[in-house]
C-alpha positions in Angstrom: 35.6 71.6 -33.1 37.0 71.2 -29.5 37.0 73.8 -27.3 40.9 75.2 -27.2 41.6 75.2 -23.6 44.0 78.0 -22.2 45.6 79.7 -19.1 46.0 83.8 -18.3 48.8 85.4 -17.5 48.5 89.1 -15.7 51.3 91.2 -14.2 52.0 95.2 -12.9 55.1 96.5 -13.0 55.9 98.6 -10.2 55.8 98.9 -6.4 52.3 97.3 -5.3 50.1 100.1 -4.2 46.8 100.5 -3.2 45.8 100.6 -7.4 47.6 97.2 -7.7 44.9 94.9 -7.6 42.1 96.5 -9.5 45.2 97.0 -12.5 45.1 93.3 -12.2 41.4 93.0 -12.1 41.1 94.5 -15.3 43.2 92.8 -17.0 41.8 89.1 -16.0 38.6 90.4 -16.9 39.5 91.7 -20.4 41.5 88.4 -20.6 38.1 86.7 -19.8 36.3 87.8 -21.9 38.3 88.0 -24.9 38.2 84.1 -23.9 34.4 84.2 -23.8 33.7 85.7 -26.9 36.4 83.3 -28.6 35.1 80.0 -27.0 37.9 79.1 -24.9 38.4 77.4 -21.9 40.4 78.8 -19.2 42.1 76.7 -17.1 43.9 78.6 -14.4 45.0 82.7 -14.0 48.3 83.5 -13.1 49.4 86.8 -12.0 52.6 88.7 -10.6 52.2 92.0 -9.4 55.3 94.3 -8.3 57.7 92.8 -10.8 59.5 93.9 -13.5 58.8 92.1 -17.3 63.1 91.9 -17.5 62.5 89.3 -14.1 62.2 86.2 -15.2 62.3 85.1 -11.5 58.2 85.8 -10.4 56.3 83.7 -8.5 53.0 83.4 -11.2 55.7 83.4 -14.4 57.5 80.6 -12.4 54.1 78.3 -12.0 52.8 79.2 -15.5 56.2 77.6 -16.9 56.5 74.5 -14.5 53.2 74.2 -15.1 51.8 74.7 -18.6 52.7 71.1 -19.8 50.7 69.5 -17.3 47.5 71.9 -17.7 47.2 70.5 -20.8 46.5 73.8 -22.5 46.6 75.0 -26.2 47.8 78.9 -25.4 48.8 81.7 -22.7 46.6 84.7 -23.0 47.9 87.9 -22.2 46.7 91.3 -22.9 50.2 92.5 -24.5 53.8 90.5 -24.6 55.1 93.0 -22.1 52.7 91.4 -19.8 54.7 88.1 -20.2 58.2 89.5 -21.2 60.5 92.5 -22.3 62.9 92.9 -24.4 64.1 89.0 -26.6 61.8 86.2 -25.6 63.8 84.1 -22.9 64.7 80.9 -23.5 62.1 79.8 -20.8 59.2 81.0 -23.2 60.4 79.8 -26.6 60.2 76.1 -25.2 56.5 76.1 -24.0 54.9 73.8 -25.9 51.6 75.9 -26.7 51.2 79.5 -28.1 51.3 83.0 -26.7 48.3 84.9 -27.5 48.2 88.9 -27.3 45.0 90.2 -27.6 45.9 94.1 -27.6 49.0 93.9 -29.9 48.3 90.8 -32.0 51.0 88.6 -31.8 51.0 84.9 -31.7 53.8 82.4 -31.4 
């Protein structure tokens, strides 16, 4: 079996403070090691920090997007789908070509 290949996505919601980046920190490294113990690859981390999930318009959501078709990844981790999004998926989201994968509230799509 070839090893499923994947990217991480991290965001805080908020104003950045001085908390901000260890919030983030702990994410990636949940994120990493979820992808550890499942025996996946991950390919780049992309984060936002100090943006709402309703924005669609943040710099490491932006990059994942334009991006994920050329990584040539299977999946988008996340710890939770508010991570990546509130509310109805956006349109943006529905047409990548891999999966989303929550590892706190399972969901997969």
């Amino acid at each position: 079996m070839a090893i499923r290949q994947v990217v991480i996505y991290c965001r805080v919601d908020g104003p950045a403070n001085e908390s901000t980046p260890a919030l983030i920190e702990k994410q990636k490294r949940k994120l990493l090691d979820y992808a550890k113990s499942k025996k996946l690859l991950v390919k780049k981390c992309y984060e936002d920090a100090g943006y709402s999930g309703c924005d669609m318009q943040r710099p490491g959501l932006s990059n994942l997007i334009h991006n994920f078709n050329t990584e040539n990844v299977n999946a988008v981790l996340v710890v939770n789908q508010s991570r990546l999004y509130r509310g109805a998926m956006p349109d943006a989201l529905q047409e990548l070509s891999g999966k989303i994968i929550s590892i706190d509230i399972p969901y997969e799509r």
